[in-house]
C-alpha positions as CSV (number, residue, x, y, z in Angstrom):
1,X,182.8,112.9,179.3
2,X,181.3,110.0,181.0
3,X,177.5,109.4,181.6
4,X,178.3,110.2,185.6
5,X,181.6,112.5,185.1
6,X,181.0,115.7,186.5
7,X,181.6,118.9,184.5
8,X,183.2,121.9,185.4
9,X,180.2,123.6,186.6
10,X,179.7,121.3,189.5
11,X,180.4,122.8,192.8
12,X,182.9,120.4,194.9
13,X,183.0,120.9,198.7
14,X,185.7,122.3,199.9
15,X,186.3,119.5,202.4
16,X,186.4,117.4,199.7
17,X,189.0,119.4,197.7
18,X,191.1,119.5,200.4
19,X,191.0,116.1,200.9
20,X,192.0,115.2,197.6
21,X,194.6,117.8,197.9
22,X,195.7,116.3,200.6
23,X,195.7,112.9,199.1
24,X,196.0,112.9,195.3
25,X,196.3,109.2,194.3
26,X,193.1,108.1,196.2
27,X,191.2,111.1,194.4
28,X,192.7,109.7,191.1
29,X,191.7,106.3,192.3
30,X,188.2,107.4,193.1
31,X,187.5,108.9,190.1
32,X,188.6,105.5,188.1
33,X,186.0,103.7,190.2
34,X,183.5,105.9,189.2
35,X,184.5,105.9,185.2
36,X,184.6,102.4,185.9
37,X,181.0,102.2,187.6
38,X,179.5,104.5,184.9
39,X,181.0,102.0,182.0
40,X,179.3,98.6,183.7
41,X,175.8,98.8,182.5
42,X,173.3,100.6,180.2
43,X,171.3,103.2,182.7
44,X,171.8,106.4,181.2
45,X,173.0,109.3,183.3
46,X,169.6,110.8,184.3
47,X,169.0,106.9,185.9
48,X,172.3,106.8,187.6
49,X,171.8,109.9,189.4
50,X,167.8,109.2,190.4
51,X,169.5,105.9,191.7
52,X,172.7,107.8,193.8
53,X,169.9,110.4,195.1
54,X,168.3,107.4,196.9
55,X,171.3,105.4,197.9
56,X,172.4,108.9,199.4
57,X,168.8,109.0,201.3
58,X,169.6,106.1,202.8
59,X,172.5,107.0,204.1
60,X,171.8,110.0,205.5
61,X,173.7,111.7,203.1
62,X,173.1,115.7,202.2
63,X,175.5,117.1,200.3
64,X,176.2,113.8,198.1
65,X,172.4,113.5,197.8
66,X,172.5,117.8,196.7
67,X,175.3,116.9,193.9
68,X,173.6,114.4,192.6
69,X,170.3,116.3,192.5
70,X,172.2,119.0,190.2
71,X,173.7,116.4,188.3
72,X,170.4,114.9,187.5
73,X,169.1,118.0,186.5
74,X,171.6,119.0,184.2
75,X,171.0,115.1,183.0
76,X,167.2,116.3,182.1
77,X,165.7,115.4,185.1
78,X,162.9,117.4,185.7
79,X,161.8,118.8,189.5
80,X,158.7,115.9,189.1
81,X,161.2,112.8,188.5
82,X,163.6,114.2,191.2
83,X,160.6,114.6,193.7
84,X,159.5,111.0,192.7
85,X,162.7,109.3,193.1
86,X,163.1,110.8,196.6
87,X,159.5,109.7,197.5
88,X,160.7,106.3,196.3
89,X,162.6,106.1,199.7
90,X,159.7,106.5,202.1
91,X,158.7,103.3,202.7
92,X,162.1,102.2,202.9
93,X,163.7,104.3,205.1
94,X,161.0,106.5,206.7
95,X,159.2,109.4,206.6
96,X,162.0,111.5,208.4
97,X,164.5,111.1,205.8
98,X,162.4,111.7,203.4
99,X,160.9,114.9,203.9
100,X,164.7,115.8,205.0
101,X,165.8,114.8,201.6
102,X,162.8,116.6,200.2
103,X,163.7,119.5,201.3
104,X,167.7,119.3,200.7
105,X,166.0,118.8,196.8
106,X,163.7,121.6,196.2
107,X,166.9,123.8,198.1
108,X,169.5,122.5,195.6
109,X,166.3,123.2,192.8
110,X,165.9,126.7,194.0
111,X,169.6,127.7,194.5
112,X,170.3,126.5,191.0
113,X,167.9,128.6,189.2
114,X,169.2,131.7,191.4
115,X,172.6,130.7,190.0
116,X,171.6,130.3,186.5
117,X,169.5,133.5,186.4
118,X,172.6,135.4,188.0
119,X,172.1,135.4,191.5
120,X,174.2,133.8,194.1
């Protein structure tokens, strides 16, 4: 698996499976972008997510900015480098979106661990 390929323990949104239900070669196409991204340069996983989480900020993005929160911690990131890479953004792109995004974080932190330790 890639350094940014999901595994099969990432949770998809359903809109987003029935979208590429819906349209198969532009999910295949999609994914060879991203294999392609992942290939282009020497950031390690960990980095590419940290990096996604604040392009995702930016954009006002939640549940891109959630997956790639759970991706970074199953990269190693720990809850300190995911808070400091979404404080990163404040200057940037405001104070608003980034105790939004700091929030969406420690939720995505907190419903992992319930999912790890059995709860749902």
């Amino acid at each position: 698996m890639s350094k940014g390929q999901t595994d099969s323990k990432d949770k998809v949104p359903q809109t987003f499976k029935d979208f590429i239900a819906k349209f198969p070669q532009l999910g295949a196409a999609h994914e060879q972008v991203a294999h392609a991204v992942d290939q282009a340069g020497p950031l390690d996983a960990k980095t590419c997510f940290l990096i996604k989480m604040g392009i995702c900020i930016g954009a006002g993005l939640e549940s891109a900015f959630r997956s790639h929160v759970r991706r970074a911690m199953r990269a190693g990131a720990t809850p300190q480098e995911i808070e400091q890479a979404l404080l990163l953004a404040m200057n940037t792109v405001g104070f608003p979106r980034t105790v939004s995004a700091w929030q969406w974080a420690w939720q995505q932190m907190d419903r992992d661990r319930g999912e790890e330790g059995g709860e749902s």
